[in-house]
C-alpha positions as CSV (number, residue, x, y, z in Angstrom):
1,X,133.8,110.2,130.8
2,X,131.3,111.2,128.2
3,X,130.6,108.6,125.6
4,X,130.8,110.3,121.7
5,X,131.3,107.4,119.4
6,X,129.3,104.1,118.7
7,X,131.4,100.7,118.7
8,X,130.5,98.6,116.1
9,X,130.7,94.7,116.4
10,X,132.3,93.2,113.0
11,X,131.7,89.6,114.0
12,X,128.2,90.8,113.8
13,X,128.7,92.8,110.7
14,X,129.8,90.0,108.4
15,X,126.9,88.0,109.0
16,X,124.7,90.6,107.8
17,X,122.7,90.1,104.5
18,X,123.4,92.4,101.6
19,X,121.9,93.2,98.5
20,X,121.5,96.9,97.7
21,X,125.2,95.7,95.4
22,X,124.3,92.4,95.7
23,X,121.7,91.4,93.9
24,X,121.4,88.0,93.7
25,X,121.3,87.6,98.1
26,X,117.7,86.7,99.0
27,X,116.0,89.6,100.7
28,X,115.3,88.4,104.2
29,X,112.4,90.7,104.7
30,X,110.7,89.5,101.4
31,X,110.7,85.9,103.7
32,X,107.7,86.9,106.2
33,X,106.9,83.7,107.8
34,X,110.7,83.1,109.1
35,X,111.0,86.3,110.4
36,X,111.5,86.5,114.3
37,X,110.8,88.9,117.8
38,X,108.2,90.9,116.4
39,X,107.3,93.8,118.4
40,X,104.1,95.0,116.8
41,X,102.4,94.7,113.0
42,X,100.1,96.5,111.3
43,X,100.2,94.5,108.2
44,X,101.9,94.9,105.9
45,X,104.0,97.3,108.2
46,X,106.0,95.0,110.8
47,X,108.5,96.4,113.8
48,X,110.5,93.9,115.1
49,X,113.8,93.3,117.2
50,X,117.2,93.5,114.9
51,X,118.4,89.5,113.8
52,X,122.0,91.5,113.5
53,X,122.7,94.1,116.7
54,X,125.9,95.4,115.4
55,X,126.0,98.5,117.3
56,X,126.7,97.7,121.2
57,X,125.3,99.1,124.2
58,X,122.0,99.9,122.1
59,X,118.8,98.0,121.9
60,X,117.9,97.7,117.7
61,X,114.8,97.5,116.0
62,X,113.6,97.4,111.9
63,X,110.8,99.0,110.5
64,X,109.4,96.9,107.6
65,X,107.9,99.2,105.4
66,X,106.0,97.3,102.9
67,X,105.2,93.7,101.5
68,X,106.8,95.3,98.4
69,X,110.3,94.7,98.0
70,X,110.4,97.2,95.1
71,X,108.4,99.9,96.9
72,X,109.8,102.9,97.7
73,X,108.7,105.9,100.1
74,X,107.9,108.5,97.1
75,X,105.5,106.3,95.4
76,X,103.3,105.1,98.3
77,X,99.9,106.0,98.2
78,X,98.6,108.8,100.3
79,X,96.8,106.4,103.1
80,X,100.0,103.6,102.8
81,X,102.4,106.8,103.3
82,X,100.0,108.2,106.4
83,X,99.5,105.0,108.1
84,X,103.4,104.4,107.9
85,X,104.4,107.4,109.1
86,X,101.8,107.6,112.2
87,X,103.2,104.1,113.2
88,X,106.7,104.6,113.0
89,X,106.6,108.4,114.6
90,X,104.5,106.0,117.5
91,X,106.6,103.8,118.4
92,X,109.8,105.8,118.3
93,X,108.3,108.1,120.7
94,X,107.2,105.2,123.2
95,X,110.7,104.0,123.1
96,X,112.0,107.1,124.1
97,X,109.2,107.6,126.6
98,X,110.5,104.7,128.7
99,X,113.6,106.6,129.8
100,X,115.8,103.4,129.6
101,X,118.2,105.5,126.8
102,X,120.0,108.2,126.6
103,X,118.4,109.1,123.1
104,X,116.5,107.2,120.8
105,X,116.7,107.9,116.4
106,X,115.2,106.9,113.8
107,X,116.2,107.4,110.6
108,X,116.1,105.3,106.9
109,X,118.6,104.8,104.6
110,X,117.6,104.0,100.6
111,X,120.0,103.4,97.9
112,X,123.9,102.8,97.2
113,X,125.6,105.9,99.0
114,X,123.4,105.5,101.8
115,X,124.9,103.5,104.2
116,X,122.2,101.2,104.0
117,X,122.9,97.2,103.4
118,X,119.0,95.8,102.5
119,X,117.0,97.2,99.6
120,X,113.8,96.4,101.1
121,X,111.8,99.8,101.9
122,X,112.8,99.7,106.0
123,X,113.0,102.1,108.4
124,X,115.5,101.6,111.9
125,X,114.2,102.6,115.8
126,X,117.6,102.4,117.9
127,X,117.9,103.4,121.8
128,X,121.3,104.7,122.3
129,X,122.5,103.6,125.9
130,X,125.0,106.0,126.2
131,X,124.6,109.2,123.5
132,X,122.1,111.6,123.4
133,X,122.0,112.6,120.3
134,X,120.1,115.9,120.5
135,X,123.7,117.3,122.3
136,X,124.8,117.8,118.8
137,X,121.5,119.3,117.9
138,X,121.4,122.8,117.1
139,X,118.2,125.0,115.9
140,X,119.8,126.5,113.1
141,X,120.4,123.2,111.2
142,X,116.7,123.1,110.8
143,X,116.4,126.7,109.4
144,X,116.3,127.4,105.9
145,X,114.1,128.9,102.9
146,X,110.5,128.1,102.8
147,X,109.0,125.8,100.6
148,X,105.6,125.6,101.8
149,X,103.5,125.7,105.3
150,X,100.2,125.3,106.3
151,X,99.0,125.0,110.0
152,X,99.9,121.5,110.4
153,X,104.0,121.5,109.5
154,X,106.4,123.6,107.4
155,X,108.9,122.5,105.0
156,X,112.1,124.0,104.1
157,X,115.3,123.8,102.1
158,X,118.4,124.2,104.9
159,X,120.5,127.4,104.7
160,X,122.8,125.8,107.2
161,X,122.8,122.0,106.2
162,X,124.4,119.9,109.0
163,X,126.4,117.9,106.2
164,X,126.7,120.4,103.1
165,X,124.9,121.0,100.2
166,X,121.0,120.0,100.1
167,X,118.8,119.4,103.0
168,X,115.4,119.4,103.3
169,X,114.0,120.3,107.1
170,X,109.9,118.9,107.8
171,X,108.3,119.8,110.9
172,X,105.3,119.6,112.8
173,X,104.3,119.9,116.8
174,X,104.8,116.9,118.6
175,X,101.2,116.9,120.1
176,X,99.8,114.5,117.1
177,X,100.6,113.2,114.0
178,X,99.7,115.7,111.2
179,X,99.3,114.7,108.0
180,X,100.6,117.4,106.0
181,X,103.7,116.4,107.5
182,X,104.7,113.0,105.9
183,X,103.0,114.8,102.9
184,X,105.7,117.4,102.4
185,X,108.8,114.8,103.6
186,X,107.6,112.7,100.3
187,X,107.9,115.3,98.3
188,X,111.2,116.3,99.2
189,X,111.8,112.3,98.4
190,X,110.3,112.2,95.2
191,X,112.4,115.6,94.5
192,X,115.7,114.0,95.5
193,X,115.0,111.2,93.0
194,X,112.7,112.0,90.3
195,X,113.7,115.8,89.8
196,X,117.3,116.6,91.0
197,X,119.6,118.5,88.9
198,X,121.8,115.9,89.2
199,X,121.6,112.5,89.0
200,X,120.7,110.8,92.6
201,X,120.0,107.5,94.0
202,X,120.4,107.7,97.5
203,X,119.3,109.8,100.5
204,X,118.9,109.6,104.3
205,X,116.1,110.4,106.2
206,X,116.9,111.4,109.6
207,X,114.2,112.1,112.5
208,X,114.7,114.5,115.4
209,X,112.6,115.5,118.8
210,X,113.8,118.5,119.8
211,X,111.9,120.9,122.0
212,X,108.2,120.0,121.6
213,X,108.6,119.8,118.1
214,X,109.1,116.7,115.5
215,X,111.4,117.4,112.6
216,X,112.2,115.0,110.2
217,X,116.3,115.9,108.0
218,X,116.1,114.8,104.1
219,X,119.5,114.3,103.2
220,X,120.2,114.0,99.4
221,X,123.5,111.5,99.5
222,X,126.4,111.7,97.2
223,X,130.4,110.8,97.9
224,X,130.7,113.4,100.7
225,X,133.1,116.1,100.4
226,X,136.4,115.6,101.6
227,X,136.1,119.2,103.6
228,X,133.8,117.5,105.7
229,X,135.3,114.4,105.8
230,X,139.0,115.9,106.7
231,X,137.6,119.3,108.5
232,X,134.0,119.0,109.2
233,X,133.2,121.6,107.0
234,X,130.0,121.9,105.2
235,X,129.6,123.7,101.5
236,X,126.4,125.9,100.8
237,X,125.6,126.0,97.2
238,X,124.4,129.2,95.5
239,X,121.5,127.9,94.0
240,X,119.3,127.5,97.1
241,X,116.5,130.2,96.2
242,X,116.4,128.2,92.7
243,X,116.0,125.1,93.8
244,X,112.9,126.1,96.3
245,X,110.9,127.8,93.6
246,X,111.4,124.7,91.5
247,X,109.8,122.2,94.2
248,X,107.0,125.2,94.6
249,X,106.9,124.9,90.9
250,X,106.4,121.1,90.5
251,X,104.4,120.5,93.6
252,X,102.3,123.6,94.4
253,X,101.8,125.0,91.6
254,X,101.1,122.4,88.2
């Protein structure tokens, strides 16, 4: 029978360390000499096995971002952003080169409607044993109104967001890392935080390797709809064309 939902371990769960609420919890990955089953570092960028593997039948692994525990994707530097980027995009792509999963994501959560439990800048790499992911995949997600391109990716505002609402779609071939890439994605960060018409904290960054090509979803976060909670429906909002010649505005044209 096909397998379409994750089981979660709680007896994991509680043990986990949280302090995107919590702010007086220690940060674990601020504590770099105790931390255990590295996989590979390119300081200060560390990938190493998950100390809490609450989702079963799948093999879990954190991203360390930065040294900084107050750093945050839309403020890195150009070559901090680049060599991030090209290291993560690396090794998810070797994991799901060694055809022991069904599907392998990676994705980031930052801030408090997020999902996310740590505050420390971190991405997550996770084989998924028994769900591909790319099933529920479809082109059109990724389609939207253009932002900006050049030769090495594209970057768009989604017409047809997965969720609802906005989304912002980066993409590049999956022959090499391009730079332009992580580029635009930051920007679409630095939007959802610095620049929104309304006030936001949180987003989700979600990768995808679909058909030769690397896309990377931007997904601003607020309390989710009920429609789409109770119907899986998602909302469009009118002001779509706006809100693309505003990003043109701020990025490609001051």
């Amino acid at each position: 029978m096909e397998t379409s939902h994750l089981h979660f371990n709680t007896s994991i769960g509680v043990m986990k360390p949280e302090n995107i609420r919590n702010k007086d919890q220690a940060c674990p990955f601020c504590e770099r000499d105790q931390l255990t089953n590295l996989i590979a570092v390119d300081q200060p960028i560390i990938l190493l096995k998950n100390k809490y593997p609450v989702l079963e039948n799948t093999y879990q692994t954190v991203l360390i971002e930065t040294d900084d525990c107050h750093g945050e994707l839309s403020t890195y530097s150009k070559e901090h952003l680049h060599k991030l980027l090209r290291f993560g995009i690396k090794h998810w792509l070797a994991m799901e080169a060694t055809g022991r999963y069904q599907s392998v994501i990676f994705f980031k959560n930052h801030g408090p409607l997020s999902g996310g439990t740590l505050s420390h800048p971190h991405m997550q790499i996770v084989g998924l044993e028994d769900i591909d992911y790319k099933e529920k995949v479809t082109h059109e997600m990724f389609e939207g109104i253009k932002i900006a391109e050049s030769a090495e990716a594209r970057f768009t505002l989604s017409t047809k967001p997965r969720v609802g609402f906005y989304e912002f779609n980066i993409e590049m071939d999956d022959s090499g890392y391009q730079e332009k890439f992580s580029e635009y994605l930051q920007m679409a960060v630095d939007y959802i935080l610095n620049h929104f018409p309304f006030k936001a904290t949180s987003y989700n960054l979600f990768f995808h390797h679909i058909d030769h090509k690397i896309y990377a979803k931007v997904v601003s976060r607020f309390v989710t709809t009920p429609l789409y909670i109770g119907y899986g429906i998602p909302q469009v909002p009118n002001n779509l064309e706006w809100m693309a010649g505003e990003l043109q505005r701020i990025y490609f044209m001051e």
